[in-house]
C-alpha positions as CSV (number, residue, x, y, z in Angstrom):
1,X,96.9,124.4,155.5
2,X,94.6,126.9,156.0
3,X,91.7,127.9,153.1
4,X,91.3,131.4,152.3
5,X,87.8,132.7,152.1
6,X,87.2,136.1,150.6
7,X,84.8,138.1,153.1
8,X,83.7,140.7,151.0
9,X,81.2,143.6,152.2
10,X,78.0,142.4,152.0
11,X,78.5,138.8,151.9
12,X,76.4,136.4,153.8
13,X,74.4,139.6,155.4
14,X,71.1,140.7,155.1
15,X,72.3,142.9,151.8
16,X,73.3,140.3,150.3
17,X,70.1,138.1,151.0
18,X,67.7,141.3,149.5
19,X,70.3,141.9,146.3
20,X,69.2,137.9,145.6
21,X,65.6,138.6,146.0
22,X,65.6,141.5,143.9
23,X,67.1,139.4,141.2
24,X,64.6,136.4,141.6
25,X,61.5,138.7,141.2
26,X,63.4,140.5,138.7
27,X,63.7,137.1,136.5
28,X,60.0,136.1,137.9
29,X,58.7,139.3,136.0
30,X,60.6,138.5,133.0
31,X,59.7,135.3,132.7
32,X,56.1,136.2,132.6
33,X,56.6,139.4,130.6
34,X,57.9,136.9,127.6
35,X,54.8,134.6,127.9
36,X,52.7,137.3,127.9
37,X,54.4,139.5,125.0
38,X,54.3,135.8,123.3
39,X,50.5,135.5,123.9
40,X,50.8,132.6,125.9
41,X,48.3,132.4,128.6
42,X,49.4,132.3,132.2
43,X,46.9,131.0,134.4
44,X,46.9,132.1,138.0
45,X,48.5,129.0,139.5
46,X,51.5,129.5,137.1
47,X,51.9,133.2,137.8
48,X,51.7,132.4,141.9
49,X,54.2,129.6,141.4
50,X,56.7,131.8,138.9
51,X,56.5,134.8,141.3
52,X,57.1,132.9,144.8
53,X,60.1,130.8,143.2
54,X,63.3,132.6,144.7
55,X,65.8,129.6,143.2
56,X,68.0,131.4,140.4
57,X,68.6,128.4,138.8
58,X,65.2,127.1,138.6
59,X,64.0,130.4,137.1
60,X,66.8,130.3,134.9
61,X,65.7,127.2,133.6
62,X,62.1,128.7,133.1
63,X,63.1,131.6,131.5
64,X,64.6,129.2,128.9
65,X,61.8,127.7,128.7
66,X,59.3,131.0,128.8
67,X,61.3,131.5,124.9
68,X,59.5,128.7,123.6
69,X,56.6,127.5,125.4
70,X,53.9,126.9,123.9
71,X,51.3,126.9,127.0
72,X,52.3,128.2,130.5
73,X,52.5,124.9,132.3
74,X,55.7,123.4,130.5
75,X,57.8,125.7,131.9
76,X,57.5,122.7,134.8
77,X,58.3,120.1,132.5
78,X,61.6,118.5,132.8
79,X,63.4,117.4,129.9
């Protein structure tokens, strides 16, 4: 039997592929807009690291993270 995949427009194109980079350095900015509104420091190797990350589930994960950090670096920490 023969699975039905939805084609929609946009899907697996070149649209799409911008719409998902739009959202990861849409979620980069906020995670570093809530560390900094927080006055937690963000050295340069964190803010390089947050900003070139284009996995939405890893900077999901960070944003979490951003709400209570107390120091840039754990947003890396596992756990």
């Amino acid at each position: 039997m023969a699975t039905y995949t939805p084609n929609f427009p946009g899907s697996n194109t070149i649209v799409e592929e911008s719409w998902l980079e739009g959202r990861a350095k849409g979620r980069a900015e906020d995670i570093l807009r809530i560390l900094e509104v927080r006055g937690v420091e963000i050295p340069d190797s964190v803010r390089e690291r947050v900003i070139e990350c284009t996995d939405l589930d890893v900077l999901g994960a960070w944003f979490d993270r951003s709400l209570s950090a107390a120091h840039a670096e754990e947003l890396f920490v596992e756990g």
